[in-house]
N, C-alpha and C positions, 0 to 999 in steps of 0.2 A: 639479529639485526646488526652485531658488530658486523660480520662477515660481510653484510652489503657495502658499508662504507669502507669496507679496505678494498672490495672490487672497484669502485667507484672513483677510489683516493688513485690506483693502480692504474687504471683507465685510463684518469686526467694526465697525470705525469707521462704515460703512454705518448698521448695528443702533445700533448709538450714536446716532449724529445722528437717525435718526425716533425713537429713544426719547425722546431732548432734546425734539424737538419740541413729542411729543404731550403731555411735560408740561410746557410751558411753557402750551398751549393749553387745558390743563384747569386749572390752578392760578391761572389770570390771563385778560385780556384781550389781542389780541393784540400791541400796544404795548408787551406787556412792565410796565405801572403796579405797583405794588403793590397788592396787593385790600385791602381795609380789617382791621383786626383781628377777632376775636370777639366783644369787647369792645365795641367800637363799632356793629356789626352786631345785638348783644343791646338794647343801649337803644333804648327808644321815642322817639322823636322828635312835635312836636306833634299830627299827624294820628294815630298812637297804630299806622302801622305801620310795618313795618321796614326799613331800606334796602335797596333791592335784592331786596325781597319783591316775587311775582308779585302782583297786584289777584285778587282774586275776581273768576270771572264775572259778578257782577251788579256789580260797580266799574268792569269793564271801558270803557277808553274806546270809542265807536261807530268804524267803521270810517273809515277815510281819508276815503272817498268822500261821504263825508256819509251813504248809507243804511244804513237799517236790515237786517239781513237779510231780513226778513219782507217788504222793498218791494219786493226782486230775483224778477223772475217765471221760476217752474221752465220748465226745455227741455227733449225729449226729443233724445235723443244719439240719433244714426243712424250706421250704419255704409256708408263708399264700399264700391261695388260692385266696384268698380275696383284701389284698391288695400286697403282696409280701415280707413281711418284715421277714427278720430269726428268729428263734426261736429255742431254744434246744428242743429236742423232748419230754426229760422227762416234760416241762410245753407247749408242743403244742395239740391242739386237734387234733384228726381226726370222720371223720366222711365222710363215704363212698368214703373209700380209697386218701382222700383227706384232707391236713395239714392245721390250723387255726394257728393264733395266738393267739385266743382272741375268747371266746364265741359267742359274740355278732356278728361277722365274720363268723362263723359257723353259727348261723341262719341265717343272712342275704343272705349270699351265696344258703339255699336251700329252 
């Protein structure tokens, strides 16, 4: 009967700490910092928006990469015949009317 109550005791403390957790992780950063007041969050600052405010789409900065999306040229996704995994067409094989991912899948397959 001891043994149930130290699983039990073990359990609780368990539920505690991912409770701890998860609100340490939605209330902050995971550093543990202090997140700003309300107060300080409500005032405008000189660009006139707010700390920590998402940008609007059209504010958005462009991607890492330099391009635009509009410059990335669409692929058709193929699926291996072999195992089933996608692959863009420009790096897929085929081989009698039929999509690889992977050489070695191509020959095995015939």
């Amino acid at each position: 009967m001891r043994w149930l109550f130290f699983i039990v005791l073990a359990a609780l403390a368990w539920l505690l700490w991912k409770g701890l957790i998860r609100v340490k992780k939605t209330s902050g950063d995971e550093t543990g910092a202090p997140r700003a007041s309300d107060e300080q969050q409500a005032a405008p600052d000189d660009t006139g928006s707010k700390p920590g405010a998402r940008p609007r789409p059209d504010e958005a900065s462009p991607p890492a990469s330099g391009h635009q999306q509009q410059d990335l040229p669409v692929q058709n996704m193929v699926s291996c015949a072999y195992c089933g995994a996608w692959s863009p067409e420009s790096l897929a094989f085929k081989q009698q009317n039929q999509w690889f991912c992977d050489e070695n899948h191509a020959k095995a397959k015939s």
